[in-house]
C-alpha positions, 0 to 999 in steps of 0.5 A: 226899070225891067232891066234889073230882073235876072234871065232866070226871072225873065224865063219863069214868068214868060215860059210858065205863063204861056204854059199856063195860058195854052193848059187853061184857054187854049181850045184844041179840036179832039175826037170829043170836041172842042177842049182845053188841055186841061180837060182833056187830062182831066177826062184821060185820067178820069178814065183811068180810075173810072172802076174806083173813083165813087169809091174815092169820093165815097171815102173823101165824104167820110173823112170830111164829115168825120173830120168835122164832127170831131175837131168839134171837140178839139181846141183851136190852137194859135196857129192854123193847121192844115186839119183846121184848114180842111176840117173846121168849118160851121155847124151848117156845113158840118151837117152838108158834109154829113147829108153828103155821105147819107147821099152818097152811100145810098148810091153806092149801096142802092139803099133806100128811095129811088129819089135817092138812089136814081141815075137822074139825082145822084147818079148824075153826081156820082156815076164812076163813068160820068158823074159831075162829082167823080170828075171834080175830084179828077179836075180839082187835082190837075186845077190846084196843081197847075192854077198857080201857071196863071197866077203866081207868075205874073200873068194877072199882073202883065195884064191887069194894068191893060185890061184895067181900062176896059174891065173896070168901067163896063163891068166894076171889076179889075183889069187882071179878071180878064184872064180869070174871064177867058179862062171860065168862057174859053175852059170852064166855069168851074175853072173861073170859079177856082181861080176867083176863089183863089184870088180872093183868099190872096186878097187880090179881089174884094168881096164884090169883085170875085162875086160878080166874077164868079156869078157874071164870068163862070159860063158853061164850056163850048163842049157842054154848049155843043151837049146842050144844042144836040140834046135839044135838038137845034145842033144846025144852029150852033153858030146862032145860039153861041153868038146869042149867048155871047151877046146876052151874056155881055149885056147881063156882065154890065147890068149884074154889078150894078144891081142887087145884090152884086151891087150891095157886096162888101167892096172889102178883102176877106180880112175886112180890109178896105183896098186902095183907091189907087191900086190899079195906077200906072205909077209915074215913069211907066206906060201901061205896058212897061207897068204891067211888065214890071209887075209880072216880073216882081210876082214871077221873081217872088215865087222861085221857090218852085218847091213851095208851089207844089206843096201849096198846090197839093193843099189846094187840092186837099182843100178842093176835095174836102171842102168842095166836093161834100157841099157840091153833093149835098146841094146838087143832090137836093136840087135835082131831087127837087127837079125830077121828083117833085113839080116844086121847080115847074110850079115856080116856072108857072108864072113865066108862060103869060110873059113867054105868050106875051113875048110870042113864044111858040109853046110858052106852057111846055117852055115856061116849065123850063124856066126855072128848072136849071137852077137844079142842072143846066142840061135839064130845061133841054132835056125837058124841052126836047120834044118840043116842036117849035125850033124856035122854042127850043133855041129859045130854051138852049139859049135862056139855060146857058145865059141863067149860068147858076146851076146847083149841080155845078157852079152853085154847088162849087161857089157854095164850097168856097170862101167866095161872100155868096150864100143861097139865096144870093145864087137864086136871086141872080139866077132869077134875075138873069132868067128875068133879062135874059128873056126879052133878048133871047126872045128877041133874038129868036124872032130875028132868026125864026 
C-alpha cells in the first residue's frame, strides 16, 4: 500500500528525517565536548552576537510585556492573529512578563540589590557570554526553524507503531515519544521540552503524555553531565555516575506515571478531546513496519508545502522568544535569588539529613543542604557540594542533582512558558518526589562503588 506514494514523497520523508535525526540525536565529539549538531550551531552563533544578544532579550522583554498590557485593551477578534498568538495571555503571566524586565534591566543597568544584579542570580541568566536566557534566544531560532526535520515528515509516525509496544506498557506514553525521549537524553532536555509542546498543540499527545514526557524524559545533555562531575570534582568517575543516572532515571520513567500528580493529569488533548482508544492499532493488512511506513509516508506527503514550513517555524520562533523567555527569566530569577541570598532552599533540605545519616551518607549535614537546593539551578548542589571530602558524597550529590531533572532556571523555567497542563506547584511536588526515590537508589549505588 506504500507503492502509491510518489519518489518525490519517498525523498522528503527519508532525506529530512535523517537530517533531522543527525541535527537533534547525533552526538559528535568537539574541542567542547560531546554535542549534537544543533548546538554546536547554536553556541557558533551565540558567539556571534555575543556583544548584543542581552540587549536583544532586553528589548524582547520590553516588547512582550508591553504587548501584553496593551492588547488588554483591544477586543479579541473572531479569528486568532499572530499578536493574540504572541501577546494574550493572563494577568499572571502579563505580570511575569512585566517582573521580566524590572529583572532584566537591573542587570543590564547595574541598579538596585546585589541580589538582583549578581553574576550568581541574573547574570547566570542574562550574561552576554554565558547566560542560560541569551542562549535560549540562539537555541530557540535554529530549535523552531529545523524541529519540523523530526516532526512534520514522518519521523514520529515510522517509529510510533515500533516504539509503541515498549513506551506504552512501561512508561503509559506513546510509541512516537521514543523519538522525543532520544532527542531530550541524547540533545537536551529543552529540546525534549519543545518538541513535546509542539506535540501537544498538534493534538498528538494528550495532557498527561506530554507531562510525563516533559517531567520524566527531559534530562540534562552529556555536555552539562560532563560540568556537573568537573565542578564536583568526581570527573574519574564519569562512566559510574552517567550509568547511575540512566539507571535511576528508568526506574523513576516507570513509577512518575503512575503516581501523583502525573497519574491524575486529563488523559485528553488541548482542546478537551477524548483520543481514540485504538489510535496506536495496527490496521489490518499491516505489520508494525509496513504500518509505521505508511503513516510516515502520508505525513511526509501532506507537508510538500515547504514554504508554509518555514513560515510556520518562523512563528515557532517568535512564540519561543515572546512567550518563553520572559517566564524563563522571571521564574528562574526568583528562584536563584531564593538560592543564594536567603537559607529558604537549605531550611527545606534540613530534613533530609536524618535520611541521608540513616542511609549512611558520609557528611549527610553538608549533603542534605543540596538537596532541595537544585529546584533553583542543577549545577548548584554541585557547587555547594565541592568542598566536600567524601567522594562518596559528592557522586551521591552529582548523581541525585541530575536524576531531580526540574530545575527552574531551565527546564521548569521553559515548561512554565509552554501550553504544556503543568503548574508550579506540580513541578515542586515531582521535584520532591524524584528527590525522595532517588535516594535510596543512588545511595545504594554509591555504597556498591565506594
Amino acid at each position: 500500500m506504500t507503492k502509491k506514494f510518489s519518489f518525490n514523497t519517498w525523498f522528503l520523508f527519508i532525506a529530512f528525517s535523517v537530517l533531522g535525526v543527525f541535527i537533534f540525536i547525533t552526538p559528535i565529539g568537539t574541542e567542547d565536548g560531546i554535542k549534537v549538531p544543533i548546538a554546536i550551531l547554536a553556541n557558533f552563533l551565540a558567539g556571534k552576537v555575543e556583544p548584543f544578544i542581552h540587549w536583544f532579550a532586553f528589548i524582547v522583554f520590553v516588547i512582550a510585556a508591553v504587548g501584553s498590557v496593551a492588547i488588554k485593551f483591544i477586543p479579541q477578534k473572531s479569528s486568532h492573529s499572530l499578536a493574540d498568538s504572541l501577546f494574550r495571555v493572563n494577568w499572571f503571566w502579563t505580570v511575569m512578563r512585566v517582573l521580566a524586565v524590572v529583572f532584566a534591566s537591573m542587570y543590564i543597568f547595574q541598579i538596585g540589590p546585589e541580589s538582583l544584579t549578581s553574576d550568581v542570580t541574573t547574570g547566570v541568566l542574562l550574561d552576554p557570554a554565558a547566560g542560560l536566557v541569551t542562549f535560549m534566544f540562539v537555541l530557540f531560532l535554529f530549535a523552531g526553524l529545523l524541529l519540523p526535520l523530526l516532526t512534520d515528515f514522518g519521523l514520529l509516525e515510522f517509529f510510533g507503531s515500533m516504539m509503541v509496544k515498549i513506551m506504552r506498557p512501561l512508561f503509559k506514553i506513546p510509541g512516537r515519544s521514543a523519538i522525543d525521549c532520544l532527542a531530550s537524553w541524547v540533545g537536551d532536555g529543552t529540546i525534549g521540552v519543545l518538541l513535546t509542546s509542539k506535540q501537544y498543540e498538534e493534538k498528538n499527545y494528550t495532557g498527561r503524555e506530554a507531562a510525563t514526557i516533559a517531567t520524566t524524559f527531559s534530562v540534562v545533555s552529556i555536555t552539562f553531565c560532563l560540568v556537573v562531575v568537573e565542578t564536583i570534582g568526581i570527573g574519574d568517575y564519569f562512566l559510574e555516575f552517567y550509568a547511575s543516572v540512566i539507571i535511576c532515571g528508568l526506574i523513576l520513567a516507570f513509577i512518575m506515571p503512575r503516581i501523583y500528580p502525573l497519574k491524575q493529569k486529563a488523559d485528553t488533548l488541548i482542546d478537551g478531546n477524548e483520543v481514540p482508544a485504538n489510535r496506536e492499532d495496527v490496521q489490518e493488512g499491516f505489520n508494525v513496519f509496513s504500518y509505521g511506513l505508511h503513516n510516515a509516508l502520508n505525513k511526509a506527503n501532506s507537508n510538500r508545502n515547504l514554504g508554509k514550513m518555514v513560515k510556520n517555524g518562523f512563528v515557532n520562533v517568535l512564540e519561543m522568544w515572546f512567550a518563553v523567555t520572559p517566564i524563563i527569566m522571571a521564574f528562574a530569577t526568583i528562584a536563584l535569588v531564593l538560592a543564594e541570598f536567603t537559607s529558604f532552599f537549605r531550611i527545606l533540605g534540613m530534613p533530609f539529613e536524618p535520611i541521608l545519616a540513616l542511609l549512611q551518607i558520609p557528611e549527610a549535614g553538608e549533603a542534605a543542604q543540596t538537596m532541595i537546593v537544585g529546584f533553583a539551578d542543577m549545577l548548584l548542589p554541585s557547587i555547594l557540594g565541592a568542598g566536600i571530602e567524601s567522594e562518596m558524597t559528592r557522586f551521591f550529590i552529582a548523581t541525585v542533582s541530575v536524576t531531580q531533572l526540574i530545575y527552574m532556571s531551565e527546564v521548569g523555567g521553559l515548561i512554565l512558558g509552554t501550553k504544556l497542563p503543568l503548574k508550579l506547584w506540580d513541578l515542586f511536588i515531582i521535584f520532591l518526589i524524584r528527590t525522595i526515590i532517588s535516594i535510596p537508589i543512588i545511595a545504594a549505588i554509591a555504597h556498591l562503588l565506594f
